[in-house]
C-alpha positions, -999 to 999 in steps of 0.1 A, spaced: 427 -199 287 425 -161 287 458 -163 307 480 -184 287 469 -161 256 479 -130 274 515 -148 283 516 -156 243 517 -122 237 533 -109 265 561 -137 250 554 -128 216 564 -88 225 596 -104 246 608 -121 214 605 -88 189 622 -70 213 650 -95 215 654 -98 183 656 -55 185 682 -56 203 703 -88 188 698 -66 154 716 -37 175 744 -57 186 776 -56 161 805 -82 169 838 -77 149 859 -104 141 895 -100 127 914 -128 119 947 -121 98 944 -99 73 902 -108 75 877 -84 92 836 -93 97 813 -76 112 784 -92 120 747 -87 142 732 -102 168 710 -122 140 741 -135 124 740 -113 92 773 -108 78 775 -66 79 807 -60 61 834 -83 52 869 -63 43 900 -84 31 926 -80 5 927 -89 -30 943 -122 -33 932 -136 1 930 -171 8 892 -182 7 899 -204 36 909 -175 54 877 -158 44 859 -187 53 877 -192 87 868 -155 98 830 -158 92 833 -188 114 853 -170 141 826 -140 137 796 -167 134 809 -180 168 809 -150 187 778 -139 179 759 -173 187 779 -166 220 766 -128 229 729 -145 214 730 -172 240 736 -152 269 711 -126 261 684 -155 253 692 -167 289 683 -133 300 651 -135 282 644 -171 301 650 -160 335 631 -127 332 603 -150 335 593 -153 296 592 -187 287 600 -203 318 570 -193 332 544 -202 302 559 -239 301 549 -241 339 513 -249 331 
């Protein structure tokens, strides 16, 4: 019992510190005339574009950015499972 509670916190501590670092990383996304930059945690940063734009285009560059971001969050959440986090509370 004892155990498990120390890997919840030990898991617990792994998670804050991911999302440290996800809050760190900054992904910019142009896309015509369109630039985001967005975190790790999928907050929109800044979004720059001209007067007149096409919302669509707008709208097509926060997806692009959205993308990217749920791709560099992925990989570093795979890190997380292999540095024995989760993977090894689920075991039992």
């Amino acid at each position: 019992m004892f155990d498990k509670m120390k890997q919840m916190y030990e898991l617990k501590k792994q998670a804050d510190q991911m999302k440290k670092e996800l809050e760190a990383e900054v992904i910019e996304v142009t896309h015509g005339d369109v630039t985001v930059k967005v975190n790790g945690t999928q907050k929109i940063l800044n979004l720059d574009y001209p007067e007149g734009t096409d919302p669509d285009k707008v709208k097509d560059a926060v997806n692009k950015a959205t993308d990217e971001v749920q791709k560099v969050s992925a990989k570093k959440m795979q890190g997380m499972m292999g540095m024995g986090g989760m993977s090894d509370l689920l075991k039992g």
